[in-house]
C-alpha positions as CSV (number, residue, x, y, z in Angstrom):
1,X,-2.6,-14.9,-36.4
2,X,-1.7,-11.5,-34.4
3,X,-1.1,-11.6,-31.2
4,X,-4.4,-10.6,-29.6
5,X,-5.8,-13.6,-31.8
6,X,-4.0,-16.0,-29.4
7,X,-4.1,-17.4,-26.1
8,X,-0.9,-15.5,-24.5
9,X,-0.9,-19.0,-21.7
10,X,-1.3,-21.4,-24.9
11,X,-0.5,-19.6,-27.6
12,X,-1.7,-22.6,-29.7
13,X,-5.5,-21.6,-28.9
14,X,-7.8,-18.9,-30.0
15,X,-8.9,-16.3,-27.5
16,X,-12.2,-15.5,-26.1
17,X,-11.3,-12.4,-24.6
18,X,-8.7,-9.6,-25.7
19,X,-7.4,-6.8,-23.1
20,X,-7.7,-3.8,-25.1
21,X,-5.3,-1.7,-22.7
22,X,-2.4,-4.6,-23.1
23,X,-3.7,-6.6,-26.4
24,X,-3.6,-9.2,-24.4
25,X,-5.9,-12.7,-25.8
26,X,-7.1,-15.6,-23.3
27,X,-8.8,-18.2,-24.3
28,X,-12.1,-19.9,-22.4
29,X,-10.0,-22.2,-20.3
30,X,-8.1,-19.2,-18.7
31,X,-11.0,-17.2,-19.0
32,X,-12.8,-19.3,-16.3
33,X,-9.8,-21.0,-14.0
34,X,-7.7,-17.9,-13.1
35,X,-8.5,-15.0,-15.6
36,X,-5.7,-12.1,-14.6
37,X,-6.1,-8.8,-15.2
38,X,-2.6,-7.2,-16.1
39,X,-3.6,-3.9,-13.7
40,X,-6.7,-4.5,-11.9
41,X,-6.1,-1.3,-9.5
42,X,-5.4,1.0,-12.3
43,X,-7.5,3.5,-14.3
44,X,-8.7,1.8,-17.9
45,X,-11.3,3.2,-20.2
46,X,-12.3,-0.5,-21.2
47,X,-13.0,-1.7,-17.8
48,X,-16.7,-1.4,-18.0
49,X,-16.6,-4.1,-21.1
50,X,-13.7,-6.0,-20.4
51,X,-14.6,-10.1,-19.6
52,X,-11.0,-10.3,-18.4
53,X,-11.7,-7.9,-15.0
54,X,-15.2,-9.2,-14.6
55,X,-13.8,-12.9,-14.6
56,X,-11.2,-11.8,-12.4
57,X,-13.5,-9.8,-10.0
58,X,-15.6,-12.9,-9.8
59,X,-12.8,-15.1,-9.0
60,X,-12.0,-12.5,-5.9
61,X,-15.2,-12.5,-4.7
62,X,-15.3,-16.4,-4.9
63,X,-11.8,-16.7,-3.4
64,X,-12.7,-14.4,-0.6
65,X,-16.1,-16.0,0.2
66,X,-14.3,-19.8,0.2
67,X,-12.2,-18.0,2.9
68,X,-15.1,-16.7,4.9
69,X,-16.6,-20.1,5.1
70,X,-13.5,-21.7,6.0
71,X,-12.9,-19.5,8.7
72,X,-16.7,-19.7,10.1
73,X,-16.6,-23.3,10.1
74,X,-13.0,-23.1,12.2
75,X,-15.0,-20.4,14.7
76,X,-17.9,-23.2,14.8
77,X,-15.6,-26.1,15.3
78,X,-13.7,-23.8,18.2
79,X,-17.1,-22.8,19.8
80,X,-18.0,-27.1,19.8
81,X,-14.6,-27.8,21.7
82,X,-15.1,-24.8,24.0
């Protein structure tokens, strides 16, 4: 198999997703736990098709709402005691 066939975490597994920029592979267990995009603040001409940036996009937006919530419910908790 070439490189962008493979999983480049478990190289033992097919990938779901290539990075065109870095012909990088992942497979779908990557793809959904913690999908990393090699230069998400850079220009790329694949961006607009990549799964690789759109999973790891998502995983932001989900990080940074998790941290919203937590810090609402620690404001709530605060307001109770006050």
């Amino acid at each position: 198999m070439q490189d962008t066939e493979v999983c480049v975490n478990h190289p033992d597994r097919k990938a779901a997703a290539v990075c065109r920029r870095y012909s990088r592979g992942l497979c779908v267990e990557c793809l959904e736990e913690n999908p990393v995009c090699p230069d998400p603040d850079l220009f790329c001409r694949y961006r607009e098709r990549c799964l690789i940036f759109y999973g790891y996009k998502e995983k932001q937006r989900e990080l940074r709402r998790e941290a919203e919530q937590a810090e609402q419910a620690e404001q709530a908790e605060q307001a109770q005691q006050a």
